[in-house]
N, C-alpha and C positions, 0 to 999 in steps of 0.2 A: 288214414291208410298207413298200414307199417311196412314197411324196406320187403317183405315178402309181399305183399299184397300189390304193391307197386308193379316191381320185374316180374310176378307173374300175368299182369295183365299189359305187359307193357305193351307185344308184338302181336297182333291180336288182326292185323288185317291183309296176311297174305300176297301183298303186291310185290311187285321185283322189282326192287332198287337199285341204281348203279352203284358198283364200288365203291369203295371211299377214296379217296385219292393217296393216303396215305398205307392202302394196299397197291396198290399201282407202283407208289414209288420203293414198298418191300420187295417187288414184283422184277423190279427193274433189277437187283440183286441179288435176287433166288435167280433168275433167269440164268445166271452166266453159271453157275456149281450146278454137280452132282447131286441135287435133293430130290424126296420122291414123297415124304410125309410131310405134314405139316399139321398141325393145331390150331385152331380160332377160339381161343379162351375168349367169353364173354358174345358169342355169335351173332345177338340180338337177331335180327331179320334174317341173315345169314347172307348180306349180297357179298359181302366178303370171303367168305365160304365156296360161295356158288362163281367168284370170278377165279380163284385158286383153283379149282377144281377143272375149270373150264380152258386153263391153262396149262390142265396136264398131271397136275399135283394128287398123292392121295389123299384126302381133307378128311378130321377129323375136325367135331365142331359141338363144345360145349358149352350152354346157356343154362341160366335157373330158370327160365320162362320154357315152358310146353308148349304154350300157342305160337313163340319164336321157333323152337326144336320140329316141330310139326309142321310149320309152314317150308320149314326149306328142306324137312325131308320129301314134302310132295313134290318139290321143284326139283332136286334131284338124289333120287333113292342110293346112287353109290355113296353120299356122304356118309360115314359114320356119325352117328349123334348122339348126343347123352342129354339130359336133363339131370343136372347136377350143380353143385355150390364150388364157387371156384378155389374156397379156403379147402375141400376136400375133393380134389382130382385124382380120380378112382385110374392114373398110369405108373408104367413101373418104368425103375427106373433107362435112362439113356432110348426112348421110347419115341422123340422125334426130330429128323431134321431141323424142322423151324417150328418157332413155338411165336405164336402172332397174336397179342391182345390190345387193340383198340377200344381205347377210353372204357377199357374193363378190369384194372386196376386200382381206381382211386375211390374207393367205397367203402376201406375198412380202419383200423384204425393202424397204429406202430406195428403191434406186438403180431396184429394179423397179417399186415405185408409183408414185415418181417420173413414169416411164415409160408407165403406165398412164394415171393420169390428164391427162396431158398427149394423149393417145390421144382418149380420153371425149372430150377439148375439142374435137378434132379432128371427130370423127365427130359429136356434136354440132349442129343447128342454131341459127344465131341465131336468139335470143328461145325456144330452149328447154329444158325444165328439166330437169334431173339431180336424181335418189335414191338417197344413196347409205346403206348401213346397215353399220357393222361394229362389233366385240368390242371395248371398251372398258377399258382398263385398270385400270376399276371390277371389272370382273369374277372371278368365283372362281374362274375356270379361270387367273386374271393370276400368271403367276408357276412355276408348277406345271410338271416336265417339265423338260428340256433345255434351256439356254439357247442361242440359236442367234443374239440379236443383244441390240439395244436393242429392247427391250418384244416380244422374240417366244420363243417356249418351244413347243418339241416335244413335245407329251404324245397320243399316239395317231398325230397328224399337226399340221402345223405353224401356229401361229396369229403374226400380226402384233396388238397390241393396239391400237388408237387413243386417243389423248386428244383433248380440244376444238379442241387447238391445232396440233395433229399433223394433224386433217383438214382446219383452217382453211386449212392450211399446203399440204397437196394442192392446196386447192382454188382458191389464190389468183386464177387465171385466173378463175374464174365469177363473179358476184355474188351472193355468199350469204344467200338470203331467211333459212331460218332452219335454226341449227345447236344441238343440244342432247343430254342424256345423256337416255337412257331405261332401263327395267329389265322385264326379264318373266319368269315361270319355265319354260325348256326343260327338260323332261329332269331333273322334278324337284326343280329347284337354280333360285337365280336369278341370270339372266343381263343382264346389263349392257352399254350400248350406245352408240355415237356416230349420231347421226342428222343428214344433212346436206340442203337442200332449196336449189337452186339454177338459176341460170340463165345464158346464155350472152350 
């Protein structure tokens, strides 16, 4: 199965999931400012979406999977949705408050994150903040699988790893309130993290 065939069938069973935690704790920091937009690059299920939303936010929320995009538009019609590739996010620029991707960054190579986050900065408002969460080279999955670059291995489908300095390194455009490793167990196993909190 290839990298499309994958994320299009990834989201495929409509249930409602609780947030993720590391929306909650975006949450806890949107709460106290003036924001009213906000963006969910990468939406997968969309419970992340659907807790922003529910907290008031206008949510905006783009996934490569249809069956993800359609599942949380039935759950709530005021979302905006797109079904789209997140190397080409169809916003102009200075287009949102907070711009929020959970472990929907680490899937391309140098020259495409590169790319991306340069994007993010774009669409971006001044004085607003970016969240960003990806797979950190701490992790158990680090290594395992096909080696396809510097810090990326194909094992099911394709992961980019992050280090501290590798996201510092993305992110040099924003001013970086706070960047640090974190760990939780997914799926069993524990998983290992880069976490980045930043502003424009």
């Amino acid at each position: 199965m290839n990298e499309k065939e994958y994320w299009k069938n990834r989201w495929v069973t409509g249930e409602r999931n609780p947030p993720n935690p590391f929306a909650k704790k975006a949450y806890a920091l949107i709460r106290k400012r003036n924001y009213i937009t906000l963006l969910d690059i990468g939406c997968g299920d969309g419970r992340d979406s659907l807790y922003f939303a529910e907290k008031g936010l206008r949510v905006s929320a783009l996934d490569f999977s249809k069956n993800g995009v359609t599942n949380l538009k039935s759950l709530n019609s005021n979302i905006k949705t797109y079904v789209g590739d997140i190397r080409k996010m169809p916003f102009g620029q200075n287009s949102f408050d907070i711009v929020y991707a959970h472990l929907s960054l680490h899937y391309f190579d140098d020259k495409e994150t590169d790319k991306i986050f340069e994007n993010l900065y774009r669409i971006l408002k001044k004085g607003g903040l970016i969240f960003v969460k990806c797979k950190s080279t701490d992790d158990a999955l680090y290594g395992k699988g096909e080696k396809r670059g510097p810090d990326m291995y194909r094992d099911g489908h394709l992961r980019h790893f992050f280090s501290k300095e590798y996201m510092a390194s993305k992110m040099k455009k924003f001013k970086i309130l706070k960047l640090r490793k974190t760990s939780s167990v997914y799926d069993l196993y524990k998983s290992s993290f880069i976490e980045a909190i930043a502003t424009k």
